[in-house]
PDBQT receptor file of N, H, CA, C and O in Angstrom, charges set to zero:
ATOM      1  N   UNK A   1       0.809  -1.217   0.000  1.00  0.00    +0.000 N 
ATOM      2  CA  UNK A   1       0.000   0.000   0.000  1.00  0.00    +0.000 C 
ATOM      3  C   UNK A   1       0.847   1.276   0.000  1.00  0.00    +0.000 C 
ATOM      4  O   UNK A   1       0.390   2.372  -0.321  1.00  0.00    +0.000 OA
ATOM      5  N   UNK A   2       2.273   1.034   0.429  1.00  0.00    +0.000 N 
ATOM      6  H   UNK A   2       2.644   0.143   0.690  1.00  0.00    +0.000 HD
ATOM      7  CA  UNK A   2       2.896   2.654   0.580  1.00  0.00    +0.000 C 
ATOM      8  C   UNK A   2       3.289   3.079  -0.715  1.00  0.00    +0.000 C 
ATOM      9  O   UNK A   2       3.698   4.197  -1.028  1.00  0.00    +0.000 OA
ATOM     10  N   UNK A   3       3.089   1.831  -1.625  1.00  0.00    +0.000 N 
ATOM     11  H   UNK A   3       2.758   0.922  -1.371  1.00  0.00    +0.000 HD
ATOM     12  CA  UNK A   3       3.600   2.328  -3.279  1.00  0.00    +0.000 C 
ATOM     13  C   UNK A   3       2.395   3.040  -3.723  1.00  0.00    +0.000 C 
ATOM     14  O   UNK A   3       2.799   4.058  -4.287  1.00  0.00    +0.000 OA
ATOM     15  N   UNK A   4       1.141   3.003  -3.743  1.00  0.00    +0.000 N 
ATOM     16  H   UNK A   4       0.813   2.177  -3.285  1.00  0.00    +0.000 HD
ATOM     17  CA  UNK A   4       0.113   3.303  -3.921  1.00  0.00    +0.000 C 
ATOM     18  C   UNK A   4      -0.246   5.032  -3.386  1.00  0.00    +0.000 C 
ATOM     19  O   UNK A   4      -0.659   5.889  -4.167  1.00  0.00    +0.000 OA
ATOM     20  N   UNK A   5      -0.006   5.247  -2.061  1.00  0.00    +0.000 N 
ATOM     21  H   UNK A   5       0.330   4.551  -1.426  1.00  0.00    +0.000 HD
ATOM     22  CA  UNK A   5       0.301   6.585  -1.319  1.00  0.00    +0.000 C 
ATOM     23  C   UNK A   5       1.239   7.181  -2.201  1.00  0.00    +0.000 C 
ATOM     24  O   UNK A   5       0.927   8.163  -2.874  1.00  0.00    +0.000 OA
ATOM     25  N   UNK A   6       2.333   6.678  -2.248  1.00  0.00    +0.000 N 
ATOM     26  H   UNK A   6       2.587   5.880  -1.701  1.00  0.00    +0.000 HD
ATOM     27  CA  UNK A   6       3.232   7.270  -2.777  1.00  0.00    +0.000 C 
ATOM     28  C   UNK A   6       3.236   8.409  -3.668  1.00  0.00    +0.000 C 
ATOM     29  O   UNK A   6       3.431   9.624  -3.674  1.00  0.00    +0.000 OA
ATOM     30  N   UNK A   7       2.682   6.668  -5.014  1.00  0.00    +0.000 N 
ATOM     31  H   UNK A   7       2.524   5.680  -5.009  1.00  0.00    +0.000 HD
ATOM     32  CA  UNK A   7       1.854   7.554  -6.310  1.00  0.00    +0.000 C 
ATOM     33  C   UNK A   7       0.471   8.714  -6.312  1.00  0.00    +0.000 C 
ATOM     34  O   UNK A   7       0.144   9.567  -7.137  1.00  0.00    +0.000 OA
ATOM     35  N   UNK A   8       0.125   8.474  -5.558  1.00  0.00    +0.000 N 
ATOM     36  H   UNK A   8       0.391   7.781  -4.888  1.00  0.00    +0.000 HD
ATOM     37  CA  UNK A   8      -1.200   9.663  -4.852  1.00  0.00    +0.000 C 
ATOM     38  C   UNK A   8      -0.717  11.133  -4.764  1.00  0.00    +0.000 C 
ATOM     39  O   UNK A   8      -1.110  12.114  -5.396  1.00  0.00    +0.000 OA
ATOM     40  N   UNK A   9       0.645  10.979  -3.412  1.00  0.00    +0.000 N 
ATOM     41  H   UNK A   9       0.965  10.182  -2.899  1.00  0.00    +0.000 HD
ATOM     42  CA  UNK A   9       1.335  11.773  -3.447  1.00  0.00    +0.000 C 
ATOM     43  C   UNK A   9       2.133  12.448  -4.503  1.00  0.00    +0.000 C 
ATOM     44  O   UNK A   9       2.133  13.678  -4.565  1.00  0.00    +0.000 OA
ATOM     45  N   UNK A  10       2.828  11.708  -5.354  1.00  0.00    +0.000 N 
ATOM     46  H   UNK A  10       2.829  10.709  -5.304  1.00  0.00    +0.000 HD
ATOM     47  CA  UNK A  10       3.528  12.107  -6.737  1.00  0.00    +0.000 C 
ATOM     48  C   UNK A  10       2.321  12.851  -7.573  1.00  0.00    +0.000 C 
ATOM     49  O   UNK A  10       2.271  14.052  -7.840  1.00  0.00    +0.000 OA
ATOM     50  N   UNK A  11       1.316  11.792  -7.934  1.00  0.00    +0.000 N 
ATOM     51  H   UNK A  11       1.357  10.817  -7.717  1.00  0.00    +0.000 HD
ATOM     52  CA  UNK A  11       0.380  13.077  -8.671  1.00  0.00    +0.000 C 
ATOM     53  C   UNK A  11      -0.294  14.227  -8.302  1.00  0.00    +0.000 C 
ATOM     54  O   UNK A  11      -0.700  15.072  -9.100  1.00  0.00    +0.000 OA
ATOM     55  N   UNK A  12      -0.458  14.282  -6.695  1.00  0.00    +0.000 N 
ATOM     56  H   UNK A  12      -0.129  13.596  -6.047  1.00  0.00    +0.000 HD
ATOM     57  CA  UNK A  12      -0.621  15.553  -6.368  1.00  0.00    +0.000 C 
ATOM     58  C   UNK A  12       0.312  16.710  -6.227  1.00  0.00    +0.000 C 
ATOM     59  O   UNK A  12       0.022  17.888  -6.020  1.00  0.00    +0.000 OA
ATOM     60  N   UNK A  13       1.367  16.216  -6.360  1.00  0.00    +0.000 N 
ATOM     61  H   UNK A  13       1.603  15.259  -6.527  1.00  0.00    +0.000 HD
ATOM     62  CA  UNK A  13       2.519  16.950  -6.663  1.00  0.00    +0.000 C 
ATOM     63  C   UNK A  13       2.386  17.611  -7.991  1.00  0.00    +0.000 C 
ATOM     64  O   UNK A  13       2.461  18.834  -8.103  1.00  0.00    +0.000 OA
ATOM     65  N   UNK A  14       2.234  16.994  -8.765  1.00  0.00    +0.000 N 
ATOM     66  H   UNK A  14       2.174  16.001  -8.673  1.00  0.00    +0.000 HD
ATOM     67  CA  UNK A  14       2.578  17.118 -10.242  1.00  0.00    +0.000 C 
ATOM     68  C   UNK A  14       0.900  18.200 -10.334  1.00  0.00    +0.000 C 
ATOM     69  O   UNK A  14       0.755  19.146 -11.109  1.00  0.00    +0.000 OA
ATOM     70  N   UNK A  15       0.309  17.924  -9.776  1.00  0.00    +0.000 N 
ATOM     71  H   UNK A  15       0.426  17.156  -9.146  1.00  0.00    +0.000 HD
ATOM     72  CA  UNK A  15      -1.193  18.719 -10.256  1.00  0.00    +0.000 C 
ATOM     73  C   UNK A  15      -1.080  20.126  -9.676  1.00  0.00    +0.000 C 
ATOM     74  O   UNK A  15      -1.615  21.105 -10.196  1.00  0.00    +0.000 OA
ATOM     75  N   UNK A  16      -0.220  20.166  -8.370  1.00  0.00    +0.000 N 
ATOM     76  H   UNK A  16       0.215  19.371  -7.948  1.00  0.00    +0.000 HD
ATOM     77  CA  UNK A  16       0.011  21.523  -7.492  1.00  0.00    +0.000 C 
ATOM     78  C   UNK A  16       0.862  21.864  -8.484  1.00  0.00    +0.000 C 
ATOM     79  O   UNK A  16       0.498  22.891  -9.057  1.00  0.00    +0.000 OA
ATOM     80  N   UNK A  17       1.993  21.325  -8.958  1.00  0.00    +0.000 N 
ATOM     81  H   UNK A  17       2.289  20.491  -8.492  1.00  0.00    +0.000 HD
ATOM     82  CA  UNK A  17       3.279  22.329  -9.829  1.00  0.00    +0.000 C 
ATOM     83  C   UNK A  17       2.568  22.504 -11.037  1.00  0.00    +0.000 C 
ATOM     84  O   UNK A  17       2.726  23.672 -11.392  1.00  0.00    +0.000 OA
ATOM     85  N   UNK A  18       1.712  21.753 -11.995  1.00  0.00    +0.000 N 
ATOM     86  H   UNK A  18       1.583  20.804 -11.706  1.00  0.00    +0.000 HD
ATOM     87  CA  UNK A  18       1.076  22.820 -13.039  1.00  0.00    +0.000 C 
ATOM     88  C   UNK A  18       0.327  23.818 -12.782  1.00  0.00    +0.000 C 
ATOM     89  O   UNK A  18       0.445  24.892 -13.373  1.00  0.00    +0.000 OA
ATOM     90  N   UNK A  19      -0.914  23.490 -11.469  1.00  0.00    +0.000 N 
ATOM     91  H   UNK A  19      -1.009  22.618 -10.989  1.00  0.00    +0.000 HD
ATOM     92  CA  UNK A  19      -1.540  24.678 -11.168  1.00  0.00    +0.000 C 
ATOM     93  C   UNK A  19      -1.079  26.111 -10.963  1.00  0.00    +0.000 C 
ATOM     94  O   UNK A  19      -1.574  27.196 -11.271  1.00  0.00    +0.000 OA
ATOM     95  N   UNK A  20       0.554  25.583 -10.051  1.00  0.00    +0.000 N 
ATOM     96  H   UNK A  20       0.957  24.702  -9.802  1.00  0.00    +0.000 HD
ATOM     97  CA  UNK A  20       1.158  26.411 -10.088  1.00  0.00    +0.000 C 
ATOM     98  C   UNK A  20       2.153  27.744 -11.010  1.00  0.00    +0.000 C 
ATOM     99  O   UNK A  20       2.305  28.955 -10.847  1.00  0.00    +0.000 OA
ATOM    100  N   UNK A  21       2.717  26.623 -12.102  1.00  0.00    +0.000 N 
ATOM    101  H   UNK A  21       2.594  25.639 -12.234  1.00  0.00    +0.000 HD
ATOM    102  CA  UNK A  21       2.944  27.309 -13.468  1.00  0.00    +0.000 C 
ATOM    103  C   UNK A  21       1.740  28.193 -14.372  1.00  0.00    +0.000 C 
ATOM    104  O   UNK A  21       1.766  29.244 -15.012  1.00  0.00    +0.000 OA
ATOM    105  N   UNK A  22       0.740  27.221 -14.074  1.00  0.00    +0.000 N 
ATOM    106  H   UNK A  22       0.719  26.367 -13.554  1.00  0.00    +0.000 HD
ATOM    107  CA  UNK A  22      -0.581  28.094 -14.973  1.00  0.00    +0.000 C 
ATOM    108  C   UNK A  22      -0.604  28.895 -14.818  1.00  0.00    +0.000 C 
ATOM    109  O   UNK A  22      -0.552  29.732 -15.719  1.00  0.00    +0.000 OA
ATOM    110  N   UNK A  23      -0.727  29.275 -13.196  1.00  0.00    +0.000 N 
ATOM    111  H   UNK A  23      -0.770  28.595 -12.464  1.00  0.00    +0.000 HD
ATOM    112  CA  UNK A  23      -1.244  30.336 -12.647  1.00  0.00    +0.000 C 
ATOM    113  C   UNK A  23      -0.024  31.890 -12.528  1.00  0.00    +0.000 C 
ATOM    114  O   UNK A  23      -0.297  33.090 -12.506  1.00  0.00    +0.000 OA
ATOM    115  N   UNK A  24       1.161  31.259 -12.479  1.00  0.00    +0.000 N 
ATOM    116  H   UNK A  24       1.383  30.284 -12.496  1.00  0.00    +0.000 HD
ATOM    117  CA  UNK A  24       1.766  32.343 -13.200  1.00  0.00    +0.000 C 
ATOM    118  C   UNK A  24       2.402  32.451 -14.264  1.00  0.00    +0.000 C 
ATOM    119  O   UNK A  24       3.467  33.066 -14.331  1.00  0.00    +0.000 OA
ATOM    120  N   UNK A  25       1.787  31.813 -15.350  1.00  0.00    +0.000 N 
ATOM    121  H   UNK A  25       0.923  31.314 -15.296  1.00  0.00    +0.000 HD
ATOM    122  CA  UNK A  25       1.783  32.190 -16.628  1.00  0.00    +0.000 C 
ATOM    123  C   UNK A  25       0.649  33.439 -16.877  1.00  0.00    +0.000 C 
ATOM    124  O   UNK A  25       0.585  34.374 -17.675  1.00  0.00    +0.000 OA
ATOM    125  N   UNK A  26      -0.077  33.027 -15.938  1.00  0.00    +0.000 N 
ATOM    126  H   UNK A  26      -0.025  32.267 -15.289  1.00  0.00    +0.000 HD
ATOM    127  CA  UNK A  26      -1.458  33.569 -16.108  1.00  0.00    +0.000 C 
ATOM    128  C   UNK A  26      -1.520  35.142 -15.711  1.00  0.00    +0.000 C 
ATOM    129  O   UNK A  26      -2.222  36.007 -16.235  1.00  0.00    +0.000 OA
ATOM    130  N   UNK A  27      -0.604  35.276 -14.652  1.00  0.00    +0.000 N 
ATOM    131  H   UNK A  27      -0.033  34.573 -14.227  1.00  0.00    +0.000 HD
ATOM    132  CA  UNK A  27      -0.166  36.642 -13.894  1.00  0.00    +0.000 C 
ATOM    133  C   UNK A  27       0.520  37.091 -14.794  1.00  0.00    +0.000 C 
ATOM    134  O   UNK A  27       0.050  38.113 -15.296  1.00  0.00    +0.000 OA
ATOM    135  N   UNK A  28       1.890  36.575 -15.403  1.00  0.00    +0.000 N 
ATOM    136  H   UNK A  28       2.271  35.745 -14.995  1.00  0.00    +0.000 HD
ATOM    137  CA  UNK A  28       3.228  37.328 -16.280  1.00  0.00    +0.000 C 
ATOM    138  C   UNK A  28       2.105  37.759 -17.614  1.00  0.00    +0.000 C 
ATOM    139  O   UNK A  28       2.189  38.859 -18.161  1.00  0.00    +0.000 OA
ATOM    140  N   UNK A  29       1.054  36.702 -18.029  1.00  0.00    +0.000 N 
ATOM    141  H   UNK A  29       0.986  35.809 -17.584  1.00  0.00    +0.000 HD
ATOM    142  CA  UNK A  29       0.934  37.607 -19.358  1.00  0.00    +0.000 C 
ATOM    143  C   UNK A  29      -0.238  38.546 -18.984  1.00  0.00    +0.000 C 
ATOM    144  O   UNK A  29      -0.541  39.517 -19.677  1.00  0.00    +0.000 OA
ATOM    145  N   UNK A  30      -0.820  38.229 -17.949  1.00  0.00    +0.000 N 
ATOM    146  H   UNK A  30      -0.573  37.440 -17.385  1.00  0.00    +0.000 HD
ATOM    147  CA  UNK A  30      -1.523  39.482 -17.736  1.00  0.00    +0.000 C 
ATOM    148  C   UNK A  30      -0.898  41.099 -17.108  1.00  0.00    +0.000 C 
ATOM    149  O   UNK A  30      -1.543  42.136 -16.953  1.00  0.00    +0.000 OA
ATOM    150  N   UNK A  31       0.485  40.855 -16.854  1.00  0.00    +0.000 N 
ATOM    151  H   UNK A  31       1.009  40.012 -16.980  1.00  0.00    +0.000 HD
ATOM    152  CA  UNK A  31       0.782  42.166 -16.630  1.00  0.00    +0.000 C 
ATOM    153  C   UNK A  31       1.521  42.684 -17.662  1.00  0.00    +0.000 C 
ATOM    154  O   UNK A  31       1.626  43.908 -17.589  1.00  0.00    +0.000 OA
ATOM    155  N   UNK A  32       2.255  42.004 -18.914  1.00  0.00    +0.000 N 
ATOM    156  H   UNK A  32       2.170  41.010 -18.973  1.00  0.00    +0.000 HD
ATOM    157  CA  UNK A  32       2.779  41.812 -20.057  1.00  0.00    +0.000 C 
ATOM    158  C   UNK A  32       1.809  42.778 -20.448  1.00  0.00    +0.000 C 
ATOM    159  O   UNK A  32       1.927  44.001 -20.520  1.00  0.00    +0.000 OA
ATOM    160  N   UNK A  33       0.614  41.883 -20.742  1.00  0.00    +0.000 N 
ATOM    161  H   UNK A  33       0.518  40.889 -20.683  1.00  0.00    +0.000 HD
ATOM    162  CA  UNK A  33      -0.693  42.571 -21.881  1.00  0.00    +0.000 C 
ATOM    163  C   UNK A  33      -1.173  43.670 -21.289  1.00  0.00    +0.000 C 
ATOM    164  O   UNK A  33      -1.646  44.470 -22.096  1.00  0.00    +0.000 OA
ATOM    165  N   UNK A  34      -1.234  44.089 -19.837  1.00  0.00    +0.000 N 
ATOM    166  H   UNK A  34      -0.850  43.439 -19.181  1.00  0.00    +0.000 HD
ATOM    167  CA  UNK A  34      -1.687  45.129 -19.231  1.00  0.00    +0.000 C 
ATOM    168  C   UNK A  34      -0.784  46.578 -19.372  1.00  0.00    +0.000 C 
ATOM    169  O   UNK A  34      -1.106  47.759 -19.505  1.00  0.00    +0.000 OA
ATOM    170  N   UNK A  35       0.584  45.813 -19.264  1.00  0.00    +0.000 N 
ATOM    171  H   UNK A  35       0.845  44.854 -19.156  1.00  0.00    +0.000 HD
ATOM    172  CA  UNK A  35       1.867  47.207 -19.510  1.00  0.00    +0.000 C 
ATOM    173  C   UNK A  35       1.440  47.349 -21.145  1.00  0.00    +0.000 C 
ATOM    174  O   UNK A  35       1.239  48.466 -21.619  1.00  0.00    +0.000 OA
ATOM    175  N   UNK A  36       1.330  46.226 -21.894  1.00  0.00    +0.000 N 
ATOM    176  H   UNK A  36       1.494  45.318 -21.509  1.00  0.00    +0.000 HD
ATOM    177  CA  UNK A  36       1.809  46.430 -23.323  1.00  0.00    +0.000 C 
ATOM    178  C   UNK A  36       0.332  47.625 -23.925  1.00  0.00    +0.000 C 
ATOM    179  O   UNK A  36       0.359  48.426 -24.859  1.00  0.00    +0.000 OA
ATOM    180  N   UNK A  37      -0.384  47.427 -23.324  1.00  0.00    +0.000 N 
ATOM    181  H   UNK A  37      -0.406  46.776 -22.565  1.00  0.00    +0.000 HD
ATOM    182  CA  UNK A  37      -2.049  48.383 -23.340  1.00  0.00    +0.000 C 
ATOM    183  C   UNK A  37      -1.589  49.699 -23.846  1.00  0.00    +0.000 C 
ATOM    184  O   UNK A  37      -1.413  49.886 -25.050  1.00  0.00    +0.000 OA
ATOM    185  N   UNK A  38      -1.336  50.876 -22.694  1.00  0.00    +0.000 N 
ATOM    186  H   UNK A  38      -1.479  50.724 -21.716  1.00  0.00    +0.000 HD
ATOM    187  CA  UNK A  38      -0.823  51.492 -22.466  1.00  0.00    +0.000 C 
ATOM    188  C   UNK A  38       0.384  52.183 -23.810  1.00  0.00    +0.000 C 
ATOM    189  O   UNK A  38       0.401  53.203 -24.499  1.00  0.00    +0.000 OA
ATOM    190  N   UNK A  39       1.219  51.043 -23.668  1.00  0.00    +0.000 N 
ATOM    191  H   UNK A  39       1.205  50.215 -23.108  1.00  0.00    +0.000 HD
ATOM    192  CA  UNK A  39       2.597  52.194 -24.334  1.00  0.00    +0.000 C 
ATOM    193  C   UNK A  39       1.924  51.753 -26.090  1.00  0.00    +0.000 C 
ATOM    194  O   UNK A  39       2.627  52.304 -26.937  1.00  0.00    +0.000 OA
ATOM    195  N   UNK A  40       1.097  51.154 -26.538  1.00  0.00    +0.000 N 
ATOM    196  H   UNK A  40       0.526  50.707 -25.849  1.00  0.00    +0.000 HD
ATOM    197  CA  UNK A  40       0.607  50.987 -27.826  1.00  0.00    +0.000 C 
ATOM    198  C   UNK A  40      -0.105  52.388 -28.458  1.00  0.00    +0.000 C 
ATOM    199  O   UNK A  40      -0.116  52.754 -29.633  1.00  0.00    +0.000 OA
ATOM    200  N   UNK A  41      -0.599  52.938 -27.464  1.00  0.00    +0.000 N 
ATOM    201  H   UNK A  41      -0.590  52.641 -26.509  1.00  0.00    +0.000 HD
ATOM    202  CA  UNK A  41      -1.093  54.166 -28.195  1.00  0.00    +0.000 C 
ATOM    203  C   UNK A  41      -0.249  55.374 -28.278  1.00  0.00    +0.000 C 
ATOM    204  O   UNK A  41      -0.463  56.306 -29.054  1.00  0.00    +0.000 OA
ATOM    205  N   UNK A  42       1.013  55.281 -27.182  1.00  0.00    +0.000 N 
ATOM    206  H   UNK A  42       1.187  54.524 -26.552  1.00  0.00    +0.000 HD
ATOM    207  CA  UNK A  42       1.559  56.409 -27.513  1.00  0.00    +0.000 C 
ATOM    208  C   UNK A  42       2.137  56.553 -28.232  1.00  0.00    +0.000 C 
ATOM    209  O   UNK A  42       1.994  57.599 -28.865  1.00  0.00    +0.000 OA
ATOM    210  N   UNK A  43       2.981  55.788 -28.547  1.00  0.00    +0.000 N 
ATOM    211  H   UNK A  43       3.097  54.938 -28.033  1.00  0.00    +0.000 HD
ATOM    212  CA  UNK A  43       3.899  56.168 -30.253  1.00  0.00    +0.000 C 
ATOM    213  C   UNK A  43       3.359  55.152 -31.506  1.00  0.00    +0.000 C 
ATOM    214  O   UNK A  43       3.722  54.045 -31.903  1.00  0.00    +0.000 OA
ATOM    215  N   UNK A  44       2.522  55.911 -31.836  1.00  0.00    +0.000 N 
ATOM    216  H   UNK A  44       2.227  56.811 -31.514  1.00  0.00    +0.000 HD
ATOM    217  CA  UNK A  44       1.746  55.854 -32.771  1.00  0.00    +0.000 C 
ATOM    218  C   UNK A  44       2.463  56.125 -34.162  1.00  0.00    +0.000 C 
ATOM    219  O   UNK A  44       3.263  57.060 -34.123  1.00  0.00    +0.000 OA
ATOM    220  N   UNK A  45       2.338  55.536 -35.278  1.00  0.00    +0.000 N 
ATOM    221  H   UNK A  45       1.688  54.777 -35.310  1.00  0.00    +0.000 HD
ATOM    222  CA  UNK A  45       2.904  55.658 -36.595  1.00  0.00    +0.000 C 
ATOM    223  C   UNK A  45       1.936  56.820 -37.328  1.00  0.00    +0.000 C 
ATOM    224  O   UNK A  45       2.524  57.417 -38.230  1.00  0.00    +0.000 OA
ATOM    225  N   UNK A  46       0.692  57.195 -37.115  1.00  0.00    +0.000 N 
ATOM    226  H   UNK A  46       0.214  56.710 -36.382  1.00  0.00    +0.000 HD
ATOM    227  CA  UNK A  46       0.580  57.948 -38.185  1.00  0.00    +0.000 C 
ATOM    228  C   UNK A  46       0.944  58.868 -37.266  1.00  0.00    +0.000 C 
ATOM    229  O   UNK A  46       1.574  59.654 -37.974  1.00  0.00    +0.000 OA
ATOM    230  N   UNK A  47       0.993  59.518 -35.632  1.00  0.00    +0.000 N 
ATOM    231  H   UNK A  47       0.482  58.879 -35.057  1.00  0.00    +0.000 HD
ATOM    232  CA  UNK A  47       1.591  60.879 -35.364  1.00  0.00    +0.000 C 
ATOM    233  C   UNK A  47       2.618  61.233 -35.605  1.00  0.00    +0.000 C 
ATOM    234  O   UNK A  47       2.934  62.416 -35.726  1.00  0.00    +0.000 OA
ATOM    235  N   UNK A  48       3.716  59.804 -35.787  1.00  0.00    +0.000 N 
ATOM    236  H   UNK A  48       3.459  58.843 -35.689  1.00  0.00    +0.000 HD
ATOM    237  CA  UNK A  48       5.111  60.238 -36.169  1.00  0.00    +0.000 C 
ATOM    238  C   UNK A  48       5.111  60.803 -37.157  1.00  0.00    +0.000 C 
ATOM    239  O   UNK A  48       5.680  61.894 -37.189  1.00  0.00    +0.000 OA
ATOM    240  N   UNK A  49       4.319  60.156 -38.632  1.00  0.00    +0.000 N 
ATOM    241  H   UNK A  49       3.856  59.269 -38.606  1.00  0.00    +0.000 HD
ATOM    242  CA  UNK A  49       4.260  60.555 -39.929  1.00  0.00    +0.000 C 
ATOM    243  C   UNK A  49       3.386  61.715 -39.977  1.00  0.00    +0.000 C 
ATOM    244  O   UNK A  49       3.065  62.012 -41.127  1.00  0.00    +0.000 OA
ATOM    245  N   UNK A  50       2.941  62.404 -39.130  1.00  0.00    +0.000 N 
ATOM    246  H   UNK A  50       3.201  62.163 -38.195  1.00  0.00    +0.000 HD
ATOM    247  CA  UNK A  50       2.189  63.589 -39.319  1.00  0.00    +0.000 C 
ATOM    248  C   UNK A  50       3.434  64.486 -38.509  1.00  0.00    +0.000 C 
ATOM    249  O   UNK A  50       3.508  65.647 -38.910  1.00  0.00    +0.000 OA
ATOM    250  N   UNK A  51       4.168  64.203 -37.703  1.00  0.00    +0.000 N 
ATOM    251  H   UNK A  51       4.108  63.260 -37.377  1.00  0.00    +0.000 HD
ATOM    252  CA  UNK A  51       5.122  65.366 -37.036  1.00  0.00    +0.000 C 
ATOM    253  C   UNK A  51       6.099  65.265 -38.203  1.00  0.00    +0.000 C 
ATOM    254  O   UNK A  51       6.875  66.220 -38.244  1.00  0.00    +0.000 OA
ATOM    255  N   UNK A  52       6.244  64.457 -39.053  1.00  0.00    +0.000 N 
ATOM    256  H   UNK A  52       5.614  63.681 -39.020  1.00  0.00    +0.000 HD
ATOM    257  CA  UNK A  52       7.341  64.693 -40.409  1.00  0.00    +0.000 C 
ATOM    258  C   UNK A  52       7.159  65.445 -41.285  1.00  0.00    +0.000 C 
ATOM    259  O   UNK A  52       7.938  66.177 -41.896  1.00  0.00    +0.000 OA
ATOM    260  N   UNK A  53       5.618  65.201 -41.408  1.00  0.00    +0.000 N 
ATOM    261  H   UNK A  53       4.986  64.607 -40.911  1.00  0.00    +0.000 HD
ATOM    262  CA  UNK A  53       5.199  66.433 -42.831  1.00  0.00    +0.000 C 
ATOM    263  C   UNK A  53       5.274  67.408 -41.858  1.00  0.00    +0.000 C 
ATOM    264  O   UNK A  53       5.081  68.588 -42.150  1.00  0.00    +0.000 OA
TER     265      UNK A  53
C-alpha cells in the first residue's frame, strides 16, 4: 500500500506544480498585456508621420 500513497502523493505533486505554473503564466501575461495596453497608443505611426510632414 505505501507504493500506492506514494503515487497519490507524486500526482498531487505534479497537479500543485502545473496549477502552479498556470497560474503564473497567467499573472506574467496578464501584466505583459496590461503594460503592453498602455505604451501601444503612444507612439503611434501615423503621429510620427504627421510630425514629419
Amino acid at each position: 500500500m505505501p507504493a500506492s500513497d506514494n503515487g497519490k502523493y507524486n500526482a498531487l505533486t505534479v497537479y500543485i506544480i502545473l496549477i502552479v505554473v498556470v497560474a503564473c503564466a497567467l499573472v506574467i501575461g496578464g501584466i505583459v498585456f496590461y503594460r503592453g495596453e498602455p505604451q501601444r497608443p503612444g507612439p503611434t505611426s501615423p503621429h510620427a508621420l504627421d510630425q514629419t510632414q
